[in-house]
N, CA, C and O atoms as a Tripos MOL2 file, in Angstrom:
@<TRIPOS>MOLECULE
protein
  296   295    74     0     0
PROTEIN
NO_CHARGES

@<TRIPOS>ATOM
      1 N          71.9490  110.6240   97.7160 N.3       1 UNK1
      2 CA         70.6690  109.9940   97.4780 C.3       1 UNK1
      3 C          70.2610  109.3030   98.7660 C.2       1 UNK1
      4 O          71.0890  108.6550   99.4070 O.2       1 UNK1
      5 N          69.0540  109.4240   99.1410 N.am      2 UNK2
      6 CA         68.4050  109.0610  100.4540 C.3       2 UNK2
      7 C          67.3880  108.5140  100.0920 C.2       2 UNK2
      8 O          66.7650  108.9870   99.1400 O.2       2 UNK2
      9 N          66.9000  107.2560  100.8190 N.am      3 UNK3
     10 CA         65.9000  106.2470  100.7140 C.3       3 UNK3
     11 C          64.7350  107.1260  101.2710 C.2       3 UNK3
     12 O          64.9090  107.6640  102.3640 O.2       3 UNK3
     13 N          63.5480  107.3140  100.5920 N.am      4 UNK4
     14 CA         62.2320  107.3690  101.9410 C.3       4 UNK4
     15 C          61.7230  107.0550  102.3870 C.2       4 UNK4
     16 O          60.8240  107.6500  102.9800 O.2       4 UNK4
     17 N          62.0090  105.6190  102.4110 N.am      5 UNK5
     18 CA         61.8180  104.1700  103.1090 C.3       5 UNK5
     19 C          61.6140  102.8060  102.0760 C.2       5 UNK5
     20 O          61.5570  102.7840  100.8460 O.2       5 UNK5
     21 N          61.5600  102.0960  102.7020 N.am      6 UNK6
     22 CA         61.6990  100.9840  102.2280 C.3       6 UNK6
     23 C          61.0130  100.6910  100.6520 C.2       6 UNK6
     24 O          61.5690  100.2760   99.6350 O.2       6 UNK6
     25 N          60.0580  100.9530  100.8120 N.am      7 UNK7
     26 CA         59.4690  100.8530   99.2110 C.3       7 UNK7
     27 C          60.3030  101.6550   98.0030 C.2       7 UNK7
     28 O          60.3190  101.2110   96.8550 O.2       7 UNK7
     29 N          60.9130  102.7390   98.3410 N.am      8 UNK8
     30 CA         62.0490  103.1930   97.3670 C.3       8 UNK8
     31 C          62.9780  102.5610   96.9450 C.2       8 UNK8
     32 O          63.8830  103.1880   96.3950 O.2       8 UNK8
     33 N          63.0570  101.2410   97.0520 N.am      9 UNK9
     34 CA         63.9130  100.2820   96.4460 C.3       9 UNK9
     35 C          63.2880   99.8460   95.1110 C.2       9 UNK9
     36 O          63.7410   99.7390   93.9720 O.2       9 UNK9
     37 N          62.0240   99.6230   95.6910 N.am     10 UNK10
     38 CA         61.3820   98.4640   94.8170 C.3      10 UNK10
     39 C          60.8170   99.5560   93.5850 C.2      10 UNK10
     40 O          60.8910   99.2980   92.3830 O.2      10 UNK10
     41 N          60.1160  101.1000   94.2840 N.am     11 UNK11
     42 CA         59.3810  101.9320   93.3530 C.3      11 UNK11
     43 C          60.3400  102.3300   92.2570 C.2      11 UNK11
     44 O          60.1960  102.1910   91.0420 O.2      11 UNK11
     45 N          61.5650  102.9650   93.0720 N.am     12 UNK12
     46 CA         62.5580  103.5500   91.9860 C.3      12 UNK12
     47 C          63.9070  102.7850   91.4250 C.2      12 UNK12
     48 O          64.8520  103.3260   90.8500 O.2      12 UNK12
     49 N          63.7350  101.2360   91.7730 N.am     13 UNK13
     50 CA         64.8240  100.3380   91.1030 C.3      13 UNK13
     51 C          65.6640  100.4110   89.9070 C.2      13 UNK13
     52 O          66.8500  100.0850   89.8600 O.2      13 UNK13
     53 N          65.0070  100.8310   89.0160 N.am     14 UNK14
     54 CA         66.0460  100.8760   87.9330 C.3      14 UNK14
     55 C          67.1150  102.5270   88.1710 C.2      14 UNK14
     56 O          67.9320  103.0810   87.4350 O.2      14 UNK14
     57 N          66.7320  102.7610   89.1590 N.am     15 UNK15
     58 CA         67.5420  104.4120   89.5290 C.3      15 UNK15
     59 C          68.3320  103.7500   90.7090 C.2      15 UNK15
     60 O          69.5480  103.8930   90.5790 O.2      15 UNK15
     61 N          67.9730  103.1100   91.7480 N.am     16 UNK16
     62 CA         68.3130  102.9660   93.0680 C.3      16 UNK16
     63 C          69.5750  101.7230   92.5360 C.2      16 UNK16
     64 O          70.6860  102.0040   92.9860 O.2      16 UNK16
     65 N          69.5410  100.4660   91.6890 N.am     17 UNK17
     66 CA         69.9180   99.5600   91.7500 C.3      17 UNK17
     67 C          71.6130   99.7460   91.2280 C.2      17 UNK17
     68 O          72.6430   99.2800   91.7140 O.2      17 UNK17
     69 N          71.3390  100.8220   89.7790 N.am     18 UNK18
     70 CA         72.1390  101.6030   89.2020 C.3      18 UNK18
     71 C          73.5680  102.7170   90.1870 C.2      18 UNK18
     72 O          74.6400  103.1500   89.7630 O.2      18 UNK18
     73 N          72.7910  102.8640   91.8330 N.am     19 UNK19
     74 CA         73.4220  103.7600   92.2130 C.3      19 UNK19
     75 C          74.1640  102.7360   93.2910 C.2      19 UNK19
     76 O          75.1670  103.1640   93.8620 O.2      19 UNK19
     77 N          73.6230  101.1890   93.6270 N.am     20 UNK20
     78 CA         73.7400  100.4220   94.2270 C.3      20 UNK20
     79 C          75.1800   99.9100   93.9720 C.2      20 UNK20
     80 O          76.1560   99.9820   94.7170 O.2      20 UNK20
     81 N          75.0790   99.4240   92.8470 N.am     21 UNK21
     82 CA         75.7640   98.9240   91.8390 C.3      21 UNK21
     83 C          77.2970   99.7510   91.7660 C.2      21 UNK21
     84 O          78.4440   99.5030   92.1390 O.2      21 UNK21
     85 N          76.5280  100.9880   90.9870 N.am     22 UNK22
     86 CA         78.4240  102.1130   91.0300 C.3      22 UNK22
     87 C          78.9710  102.0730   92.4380 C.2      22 UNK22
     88 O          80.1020  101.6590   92.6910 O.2      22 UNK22
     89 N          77.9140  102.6270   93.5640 N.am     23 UNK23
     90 CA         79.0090  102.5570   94.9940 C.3      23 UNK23
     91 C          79.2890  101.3780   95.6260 C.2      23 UNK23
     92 O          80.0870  101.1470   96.5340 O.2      23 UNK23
     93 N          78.7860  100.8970   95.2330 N.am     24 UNK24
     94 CA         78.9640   99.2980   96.8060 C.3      24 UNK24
     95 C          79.1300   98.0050   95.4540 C.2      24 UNK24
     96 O          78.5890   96.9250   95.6910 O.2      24 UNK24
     97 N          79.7440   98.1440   94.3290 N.am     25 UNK25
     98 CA         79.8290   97.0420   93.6580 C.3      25 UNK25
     99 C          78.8720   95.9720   93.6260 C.2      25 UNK25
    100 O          79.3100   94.8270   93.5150 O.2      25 UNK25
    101 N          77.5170   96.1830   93.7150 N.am     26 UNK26
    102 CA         76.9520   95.0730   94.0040 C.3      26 UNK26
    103 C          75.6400   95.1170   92.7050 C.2      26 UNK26
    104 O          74.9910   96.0780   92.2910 O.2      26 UNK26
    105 N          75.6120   94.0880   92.4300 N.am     27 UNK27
    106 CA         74.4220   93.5580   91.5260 C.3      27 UNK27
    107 C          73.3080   93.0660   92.5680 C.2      27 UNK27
    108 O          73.4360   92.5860   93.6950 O.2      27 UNK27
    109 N          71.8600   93.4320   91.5900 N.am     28 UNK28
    110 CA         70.7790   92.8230   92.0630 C.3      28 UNK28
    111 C          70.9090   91.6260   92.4370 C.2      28 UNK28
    112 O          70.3610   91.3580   93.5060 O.2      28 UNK28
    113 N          71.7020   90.4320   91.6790 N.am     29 UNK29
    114 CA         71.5990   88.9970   91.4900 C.3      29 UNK29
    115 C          72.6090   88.7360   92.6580 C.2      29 UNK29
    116 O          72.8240   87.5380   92.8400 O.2      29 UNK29
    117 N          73.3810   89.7340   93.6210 N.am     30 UNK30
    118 CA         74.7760   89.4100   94.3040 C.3      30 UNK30
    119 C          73.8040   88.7960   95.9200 C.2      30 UNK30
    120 O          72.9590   89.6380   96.2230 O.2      30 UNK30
    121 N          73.8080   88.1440   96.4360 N.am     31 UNK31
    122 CA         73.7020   88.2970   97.8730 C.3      31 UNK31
    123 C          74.4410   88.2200   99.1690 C.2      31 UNK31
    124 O          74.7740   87.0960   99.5440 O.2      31 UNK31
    125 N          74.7250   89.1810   99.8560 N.am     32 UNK32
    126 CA         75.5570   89.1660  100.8790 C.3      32 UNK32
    127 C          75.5980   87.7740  102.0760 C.2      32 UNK32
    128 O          74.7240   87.0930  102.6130 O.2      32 UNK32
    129 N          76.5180   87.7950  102.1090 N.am     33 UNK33
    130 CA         76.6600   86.5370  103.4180 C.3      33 UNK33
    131 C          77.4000   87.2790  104.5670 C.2      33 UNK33
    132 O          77.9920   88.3360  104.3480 O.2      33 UNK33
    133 N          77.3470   86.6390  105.9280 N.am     34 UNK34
    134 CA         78.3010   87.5500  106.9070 C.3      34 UNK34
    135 C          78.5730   86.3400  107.2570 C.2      34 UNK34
    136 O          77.8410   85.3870  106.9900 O.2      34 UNK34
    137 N          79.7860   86.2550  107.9680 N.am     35 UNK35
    138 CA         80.7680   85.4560  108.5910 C.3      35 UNK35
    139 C          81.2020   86.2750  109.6770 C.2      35 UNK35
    140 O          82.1320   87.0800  109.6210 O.2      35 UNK35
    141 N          80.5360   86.0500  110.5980 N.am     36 UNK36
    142 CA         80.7820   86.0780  112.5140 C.3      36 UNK36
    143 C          81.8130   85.2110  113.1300 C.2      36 UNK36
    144 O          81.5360   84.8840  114.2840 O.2      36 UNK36
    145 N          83.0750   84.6940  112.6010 N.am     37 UNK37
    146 CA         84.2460   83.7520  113.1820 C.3      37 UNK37
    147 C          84.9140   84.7070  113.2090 C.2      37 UNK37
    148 O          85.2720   85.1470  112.1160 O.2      37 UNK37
    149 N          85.3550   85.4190  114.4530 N.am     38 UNK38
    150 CA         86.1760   86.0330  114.7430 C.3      38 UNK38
    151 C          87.7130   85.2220  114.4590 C.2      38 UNK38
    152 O          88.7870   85.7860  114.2480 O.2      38 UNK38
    153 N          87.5110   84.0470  114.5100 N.am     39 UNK39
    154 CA         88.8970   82.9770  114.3300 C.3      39 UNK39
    155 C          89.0140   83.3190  112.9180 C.2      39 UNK39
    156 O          89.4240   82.1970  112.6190 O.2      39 UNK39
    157 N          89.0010   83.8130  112.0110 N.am     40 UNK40
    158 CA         89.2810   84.1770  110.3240 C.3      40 UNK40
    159 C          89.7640   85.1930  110.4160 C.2      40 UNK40
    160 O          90.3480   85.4860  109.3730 O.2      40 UNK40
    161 N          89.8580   86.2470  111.4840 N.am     41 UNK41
    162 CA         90.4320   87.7760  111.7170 C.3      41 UNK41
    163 C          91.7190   87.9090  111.4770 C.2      41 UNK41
    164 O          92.4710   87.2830  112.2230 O.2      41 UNK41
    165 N          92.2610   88.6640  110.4960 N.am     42 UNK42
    166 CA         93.7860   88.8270  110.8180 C.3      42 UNK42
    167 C          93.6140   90.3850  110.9920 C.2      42 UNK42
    168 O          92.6200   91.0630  110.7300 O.2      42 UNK42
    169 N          95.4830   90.9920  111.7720 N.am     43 UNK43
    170 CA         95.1440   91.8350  112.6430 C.3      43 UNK43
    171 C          96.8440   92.1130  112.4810 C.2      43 UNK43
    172 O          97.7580   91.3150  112.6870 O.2      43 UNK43
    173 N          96.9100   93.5290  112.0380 N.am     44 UNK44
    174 CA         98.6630   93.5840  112.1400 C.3      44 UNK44
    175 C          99.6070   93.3220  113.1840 C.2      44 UNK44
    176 O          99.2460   93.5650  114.3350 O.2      44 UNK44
    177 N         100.3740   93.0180  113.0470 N.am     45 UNK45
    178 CA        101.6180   92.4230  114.3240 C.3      45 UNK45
    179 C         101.1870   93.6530  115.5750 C.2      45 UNK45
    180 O         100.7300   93.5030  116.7080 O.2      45 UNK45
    181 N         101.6640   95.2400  114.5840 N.am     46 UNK46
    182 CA        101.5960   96.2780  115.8960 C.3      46 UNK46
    183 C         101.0750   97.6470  115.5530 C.2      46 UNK46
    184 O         101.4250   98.5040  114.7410 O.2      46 UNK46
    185 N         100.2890   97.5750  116.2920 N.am     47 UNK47
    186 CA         99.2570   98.9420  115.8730 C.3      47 UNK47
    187 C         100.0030  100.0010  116.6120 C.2      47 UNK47
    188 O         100.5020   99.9230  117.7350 O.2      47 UNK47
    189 N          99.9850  101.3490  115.4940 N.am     48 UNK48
    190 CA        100.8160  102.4860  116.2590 C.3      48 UNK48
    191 C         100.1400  103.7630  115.6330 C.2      48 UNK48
    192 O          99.2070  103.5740  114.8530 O.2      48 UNK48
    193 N         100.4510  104.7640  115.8530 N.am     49 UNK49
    194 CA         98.9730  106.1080  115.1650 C.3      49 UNK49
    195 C          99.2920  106.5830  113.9970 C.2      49 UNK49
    196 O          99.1170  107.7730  113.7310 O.2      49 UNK49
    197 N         100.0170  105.3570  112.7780 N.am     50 UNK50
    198 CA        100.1600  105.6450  111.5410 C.3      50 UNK50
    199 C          98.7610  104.6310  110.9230 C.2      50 UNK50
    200 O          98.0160  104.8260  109.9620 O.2      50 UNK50
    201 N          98.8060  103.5830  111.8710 N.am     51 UNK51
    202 CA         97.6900  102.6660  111.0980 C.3      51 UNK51
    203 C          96.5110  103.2890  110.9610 C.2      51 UNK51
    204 O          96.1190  103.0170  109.8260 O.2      51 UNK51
    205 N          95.5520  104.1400  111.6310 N.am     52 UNK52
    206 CA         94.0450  104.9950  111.7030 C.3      52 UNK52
    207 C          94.7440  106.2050  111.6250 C.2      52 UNK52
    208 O          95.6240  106.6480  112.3620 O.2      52 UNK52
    209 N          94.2460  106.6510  110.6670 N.am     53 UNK53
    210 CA         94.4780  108.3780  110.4710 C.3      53 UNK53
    211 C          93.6390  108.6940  111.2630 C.2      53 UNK53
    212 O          93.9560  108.9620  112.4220 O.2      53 UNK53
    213 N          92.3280  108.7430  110.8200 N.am     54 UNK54
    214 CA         91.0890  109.2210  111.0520 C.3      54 UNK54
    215 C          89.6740  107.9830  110.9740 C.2      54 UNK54
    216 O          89.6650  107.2670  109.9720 O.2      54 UNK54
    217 N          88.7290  107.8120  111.8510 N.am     55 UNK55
    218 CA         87.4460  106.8010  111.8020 C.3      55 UNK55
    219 C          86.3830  107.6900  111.8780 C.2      55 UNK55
    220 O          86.4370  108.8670  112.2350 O.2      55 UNK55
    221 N          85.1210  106.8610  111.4120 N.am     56 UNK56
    222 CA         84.1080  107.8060  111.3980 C.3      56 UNK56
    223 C          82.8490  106.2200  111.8450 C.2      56 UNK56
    224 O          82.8550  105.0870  111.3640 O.2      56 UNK56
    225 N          82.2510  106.6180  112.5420 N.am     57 UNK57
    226 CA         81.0860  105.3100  113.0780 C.3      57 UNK57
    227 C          79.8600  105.6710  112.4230 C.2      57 UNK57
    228 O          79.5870  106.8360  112.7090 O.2      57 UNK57
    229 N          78.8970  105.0790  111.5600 N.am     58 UNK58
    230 CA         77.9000  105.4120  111.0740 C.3      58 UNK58
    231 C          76.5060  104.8280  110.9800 C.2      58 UNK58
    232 O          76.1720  104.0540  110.0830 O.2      58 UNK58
    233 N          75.9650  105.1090  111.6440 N.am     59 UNK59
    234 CA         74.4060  103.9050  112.1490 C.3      59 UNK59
    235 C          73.5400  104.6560  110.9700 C.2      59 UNK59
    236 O          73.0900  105.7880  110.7920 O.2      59 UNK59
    237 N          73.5540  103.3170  110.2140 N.am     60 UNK60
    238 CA         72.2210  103.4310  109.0010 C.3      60 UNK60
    239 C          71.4110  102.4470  108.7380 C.2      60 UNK60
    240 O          71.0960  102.3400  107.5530 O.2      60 UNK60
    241 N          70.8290  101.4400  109.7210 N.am     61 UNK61
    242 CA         70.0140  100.8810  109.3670 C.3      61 UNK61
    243 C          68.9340  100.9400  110.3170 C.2      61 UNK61
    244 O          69.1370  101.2950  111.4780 O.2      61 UNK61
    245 N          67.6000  100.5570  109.8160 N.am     62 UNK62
    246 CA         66.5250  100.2230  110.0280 C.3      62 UNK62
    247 C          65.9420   98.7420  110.3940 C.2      62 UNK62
    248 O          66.2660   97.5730  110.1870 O.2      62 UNK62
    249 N          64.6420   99.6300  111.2180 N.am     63 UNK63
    250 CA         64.3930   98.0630  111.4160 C.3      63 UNK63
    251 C          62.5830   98.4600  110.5130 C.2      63 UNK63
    252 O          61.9740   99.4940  110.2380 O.2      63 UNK63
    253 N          62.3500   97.1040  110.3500 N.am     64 UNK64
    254 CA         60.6180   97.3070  109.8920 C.3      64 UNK64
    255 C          59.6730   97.5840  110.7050 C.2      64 UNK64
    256 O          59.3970   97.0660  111.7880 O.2      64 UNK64
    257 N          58.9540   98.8230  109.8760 N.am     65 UNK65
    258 CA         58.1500   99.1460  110.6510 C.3      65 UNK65
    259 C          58.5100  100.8270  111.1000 C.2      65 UNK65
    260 O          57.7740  101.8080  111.2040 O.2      65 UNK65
    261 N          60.1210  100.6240  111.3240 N.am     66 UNK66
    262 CA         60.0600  102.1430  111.6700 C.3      66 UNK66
    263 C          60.5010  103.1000  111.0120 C.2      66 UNK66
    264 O          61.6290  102.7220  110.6940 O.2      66 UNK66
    265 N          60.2760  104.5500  110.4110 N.am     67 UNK67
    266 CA         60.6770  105.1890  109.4240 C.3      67 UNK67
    267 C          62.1480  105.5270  109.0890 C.2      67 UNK67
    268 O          62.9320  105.2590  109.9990 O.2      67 UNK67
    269 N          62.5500  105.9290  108.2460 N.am     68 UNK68
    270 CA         64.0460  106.0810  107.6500 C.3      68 UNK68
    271 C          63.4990  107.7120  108.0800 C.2      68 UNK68
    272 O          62.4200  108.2980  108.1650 O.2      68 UNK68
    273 N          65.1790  108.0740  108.3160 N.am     69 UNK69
    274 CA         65.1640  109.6860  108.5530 C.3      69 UNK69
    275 C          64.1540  110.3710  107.9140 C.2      69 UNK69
    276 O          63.0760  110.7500  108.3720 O.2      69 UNK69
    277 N          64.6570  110.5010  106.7100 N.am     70 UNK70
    278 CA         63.4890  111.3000  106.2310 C.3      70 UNK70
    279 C          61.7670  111.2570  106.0880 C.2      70 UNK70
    280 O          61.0840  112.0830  105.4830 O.2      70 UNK70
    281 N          61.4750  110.5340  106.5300 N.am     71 UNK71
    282 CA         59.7850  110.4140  107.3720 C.3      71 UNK71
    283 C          59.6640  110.5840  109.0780 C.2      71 UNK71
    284 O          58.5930  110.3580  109.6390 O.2      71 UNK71
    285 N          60.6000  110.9090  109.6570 N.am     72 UNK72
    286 CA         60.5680  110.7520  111.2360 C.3      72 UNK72
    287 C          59.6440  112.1870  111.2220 C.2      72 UNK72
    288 O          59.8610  113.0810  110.4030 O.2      72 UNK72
    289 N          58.6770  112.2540  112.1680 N.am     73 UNK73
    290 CA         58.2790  113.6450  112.7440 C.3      73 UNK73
    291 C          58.2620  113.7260  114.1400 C.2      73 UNK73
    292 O          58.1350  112.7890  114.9290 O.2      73 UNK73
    293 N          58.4140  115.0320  114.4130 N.am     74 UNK74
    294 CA         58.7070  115.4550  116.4660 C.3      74 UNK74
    295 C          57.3250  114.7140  117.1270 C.2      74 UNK74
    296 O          57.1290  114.7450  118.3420 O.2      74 UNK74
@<TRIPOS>BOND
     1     1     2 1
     2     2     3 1
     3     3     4 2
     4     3     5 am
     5     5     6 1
     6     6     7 1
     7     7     8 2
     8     7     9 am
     9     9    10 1
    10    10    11 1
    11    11    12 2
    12    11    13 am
    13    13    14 1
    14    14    15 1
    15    15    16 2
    16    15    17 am
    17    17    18 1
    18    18    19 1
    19    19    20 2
    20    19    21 am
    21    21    22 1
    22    22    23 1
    23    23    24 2
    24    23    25 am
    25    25    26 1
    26    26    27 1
    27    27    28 2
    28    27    29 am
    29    29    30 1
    30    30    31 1
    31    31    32 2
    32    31    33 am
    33    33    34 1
    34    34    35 1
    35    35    36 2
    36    35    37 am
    37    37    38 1
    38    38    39 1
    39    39    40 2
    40    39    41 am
    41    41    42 1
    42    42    43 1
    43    43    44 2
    44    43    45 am
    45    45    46 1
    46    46    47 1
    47    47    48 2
    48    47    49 am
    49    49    50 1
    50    50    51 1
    51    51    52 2
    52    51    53 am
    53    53    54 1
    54    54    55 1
    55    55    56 2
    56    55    57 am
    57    57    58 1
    58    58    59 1
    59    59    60 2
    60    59    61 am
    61    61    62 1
    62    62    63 1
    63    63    64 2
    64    63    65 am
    65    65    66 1
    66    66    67 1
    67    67    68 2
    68    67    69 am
    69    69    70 1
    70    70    71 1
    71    71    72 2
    72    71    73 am
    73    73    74 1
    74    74    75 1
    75    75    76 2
    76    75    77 am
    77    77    78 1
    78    78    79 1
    79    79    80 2
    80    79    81 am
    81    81    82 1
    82    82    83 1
    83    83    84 2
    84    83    85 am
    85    85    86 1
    86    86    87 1
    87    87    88 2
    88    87    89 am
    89    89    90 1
    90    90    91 1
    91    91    92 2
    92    91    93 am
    93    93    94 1
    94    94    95 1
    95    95    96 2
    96    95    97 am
    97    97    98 1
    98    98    99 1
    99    99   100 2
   100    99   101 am
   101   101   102 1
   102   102   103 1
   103   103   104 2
   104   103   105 am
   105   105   106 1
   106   106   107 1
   107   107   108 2
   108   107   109 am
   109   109   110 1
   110   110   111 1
   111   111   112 2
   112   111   113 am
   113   113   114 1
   114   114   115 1
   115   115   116 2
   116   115   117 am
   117   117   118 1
   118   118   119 1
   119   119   120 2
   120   119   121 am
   121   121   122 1
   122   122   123 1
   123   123   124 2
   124   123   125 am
   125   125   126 1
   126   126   127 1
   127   127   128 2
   128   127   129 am
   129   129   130 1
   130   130   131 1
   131   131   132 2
   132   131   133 am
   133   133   134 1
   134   134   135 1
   135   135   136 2
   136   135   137 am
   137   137   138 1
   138   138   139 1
   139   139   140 2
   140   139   141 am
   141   141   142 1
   142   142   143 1
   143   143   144 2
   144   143   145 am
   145   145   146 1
   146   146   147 1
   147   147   148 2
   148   147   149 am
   149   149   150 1
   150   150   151 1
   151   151   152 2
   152   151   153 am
   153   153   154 1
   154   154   155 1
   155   155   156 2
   156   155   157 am
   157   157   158 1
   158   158   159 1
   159   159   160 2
   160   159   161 am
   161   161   162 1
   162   162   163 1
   163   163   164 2
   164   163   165 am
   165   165   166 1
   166   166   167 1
   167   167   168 2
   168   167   169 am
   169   169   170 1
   170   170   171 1
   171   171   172 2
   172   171   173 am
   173   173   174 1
   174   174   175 1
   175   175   176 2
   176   175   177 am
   177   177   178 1
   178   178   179 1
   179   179   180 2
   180   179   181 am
   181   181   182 1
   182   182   183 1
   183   183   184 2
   184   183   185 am
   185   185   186 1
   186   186   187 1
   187   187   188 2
   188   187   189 am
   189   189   190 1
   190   190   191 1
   191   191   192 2
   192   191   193 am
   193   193   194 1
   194   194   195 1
   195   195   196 2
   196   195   197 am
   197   197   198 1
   198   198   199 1
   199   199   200 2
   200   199   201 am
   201   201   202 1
   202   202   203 1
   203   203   204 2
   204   203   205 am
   205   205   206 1
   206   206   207 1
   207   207   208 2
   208   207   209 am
   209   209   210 1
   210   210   211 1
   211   211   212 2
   212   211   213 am
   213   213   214 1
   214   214   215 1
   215   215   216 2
   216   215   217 am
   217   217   218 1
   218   218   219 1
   219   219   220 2
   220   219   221 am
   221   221   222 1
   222   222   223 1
   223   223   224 2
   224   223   225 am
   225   225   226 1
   226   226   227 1
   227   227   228 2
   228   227   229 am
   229   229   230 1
   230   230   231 1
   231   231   232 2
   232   231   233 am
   233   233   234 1
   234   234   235 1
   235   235   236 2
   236   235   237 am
   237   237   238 1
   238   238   239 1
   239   239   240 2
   240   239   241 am
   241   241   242 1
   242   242   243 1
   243   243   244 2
   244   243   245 am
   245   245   246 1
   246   246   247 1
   247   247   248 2
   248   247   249 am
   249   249   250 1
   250   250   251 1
   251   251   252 2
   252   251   253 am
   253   253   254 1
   254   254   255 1
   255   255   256 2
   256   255   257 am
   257   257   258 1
   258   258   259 1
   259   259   260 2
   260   259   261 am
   261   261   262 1
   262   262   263 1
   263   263   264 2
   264   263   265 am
   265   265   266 1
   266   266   267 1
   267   267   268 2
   268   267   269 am
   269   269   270 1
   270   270   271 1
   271   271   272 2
   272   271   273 am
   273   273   274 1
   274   274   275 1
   275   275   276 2
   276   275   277 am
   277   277   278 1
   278   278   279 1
   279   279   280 2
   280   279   281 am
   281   281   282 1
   282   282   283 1
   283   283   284 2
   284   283   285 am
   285   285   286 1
   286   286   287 1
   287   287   288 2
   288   287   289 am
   289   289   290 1
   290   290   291 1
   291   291   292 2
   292   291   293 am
   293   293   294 1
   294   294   295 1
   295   295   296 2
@<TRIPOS>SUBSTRUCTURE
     1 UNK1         2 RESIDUE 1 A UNK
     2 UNK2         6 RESIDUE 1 A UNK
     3 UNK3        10 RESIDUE 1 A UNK
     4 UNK4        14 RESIDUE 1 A UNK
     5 UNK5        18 RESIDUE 1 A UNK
     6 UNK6        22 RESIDUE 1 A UNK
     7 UNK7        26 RESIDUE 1 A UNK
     8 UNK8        30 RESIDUE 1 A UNK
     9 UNK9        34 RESIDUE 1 A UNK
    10 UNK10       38 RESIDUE 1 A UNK
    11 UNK11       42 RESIDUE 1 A UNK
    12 UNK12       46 RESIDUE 1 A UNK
    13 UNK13       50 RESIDUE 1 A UNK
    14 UNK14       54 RESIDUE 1 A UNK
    15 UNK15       58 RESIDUE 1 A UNK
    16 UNK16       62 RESIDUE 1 A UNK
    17 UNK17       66 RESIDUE 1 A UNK
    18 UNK18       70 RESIDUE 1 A UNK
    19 UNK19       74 RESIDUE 1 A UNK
    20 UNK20       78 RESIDUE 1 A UNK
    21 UNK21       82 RESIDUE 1 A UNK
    22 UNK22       86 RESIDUE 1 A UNK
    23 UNK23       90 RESIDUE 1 A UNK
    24 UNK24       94 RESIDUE 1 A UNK
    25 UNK25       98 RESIDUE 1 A UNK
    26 UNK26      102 RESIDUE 1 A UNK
    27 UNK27      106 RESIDUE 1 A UNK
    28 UNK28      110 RESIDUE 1 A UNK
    29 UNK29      114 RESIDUE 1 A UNK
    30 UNK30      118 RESIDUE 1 A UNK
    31 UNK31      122 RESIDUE 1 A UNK
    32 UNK32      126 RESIDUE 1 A UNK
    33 UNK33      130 RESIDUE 1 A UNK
    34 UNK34      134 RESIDUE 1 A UNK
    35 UNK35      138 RESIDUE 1 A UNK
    36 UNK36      142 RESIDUE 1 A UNK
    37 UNK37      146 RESIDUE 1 A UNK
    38 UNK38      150 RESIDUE 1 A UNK
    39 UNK39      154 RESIDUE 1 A UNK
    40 UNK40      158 RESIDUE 1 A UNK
    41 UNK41      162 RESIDUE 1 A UNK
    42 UNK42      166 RESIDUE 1 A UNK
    43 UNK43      170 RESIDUE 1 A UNK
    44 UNK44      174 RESIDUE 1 A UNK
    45 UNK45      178 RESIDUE 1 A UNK
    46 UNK46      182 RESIDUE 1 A UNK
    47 UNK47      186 RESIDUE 1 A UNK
    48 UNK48      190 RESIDUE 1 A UNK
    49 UNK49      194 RESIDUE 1 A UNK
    50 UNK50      198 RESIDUE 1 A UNK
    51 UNK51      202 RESIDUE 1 A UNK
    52 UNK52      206 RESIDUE 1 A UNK
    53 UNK53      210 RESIDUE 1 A UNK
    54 UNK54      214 RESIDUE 1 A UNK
    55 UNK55      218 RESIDUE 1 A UNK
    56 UNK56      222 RESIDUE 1 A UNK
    57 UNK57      226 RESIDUE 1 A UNK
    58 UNK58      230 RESIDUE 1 A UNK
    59 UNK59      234 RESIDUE 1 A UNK
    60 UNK60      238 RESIDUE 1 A UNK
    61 UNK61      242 RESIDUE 1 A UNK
    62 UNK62      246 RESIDUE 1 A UNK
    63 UNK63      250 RESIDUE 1 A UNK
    64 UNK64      254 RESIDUE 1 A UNK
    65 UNK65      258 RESIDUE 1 A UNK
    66 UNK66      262 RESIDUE 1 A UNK
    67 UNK67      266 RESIDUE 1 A UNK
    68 UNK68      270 RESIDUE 1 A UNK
    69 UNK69      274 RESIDUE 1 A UNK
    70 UNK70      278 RESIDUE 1 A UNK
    71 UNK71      282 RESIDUE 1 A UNK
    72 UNK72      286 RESIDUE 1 A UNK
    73 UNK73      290 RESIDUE 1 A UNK
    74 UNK74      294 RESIDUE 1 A UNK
């Protein structure tokens, strides 16, 4: 499921919130906080090439104003 921008939250909510909810555990009523103290980090004694099998890096956000993938044109 893919956003077609921002108003697909609000248009198709009772579909979007539902799908919100099953993957990312999160309720409408939940709001995220971030905590930037790197001093709260814990970090195993010794990293060796059993700890990362495999990583994957994934840029998905937006900023306002500019379209989500699926509205971009050449």
């Amino acid at each position: 499921m893919y956003a077609g921008g921002p108003e697909t939250y609000t248009v198709f909510a009772p579909l979007m919130d539902k799908i919100i909810e099953s993957y990312h555990g999160l309720k409408t009523t939940d709001n995220h906080t971030s905590d930037w103290d790197v001093s709260k980090l814990t970090f195993p004694s010794a990293l060796d090439d059993s700890y990362c099998v495999s990583t994957r890096i994934r840029v998905a956000r937006n900023l306002a104003g500019y379209p989500f993938g699926t509205f971009i044109t050449p």
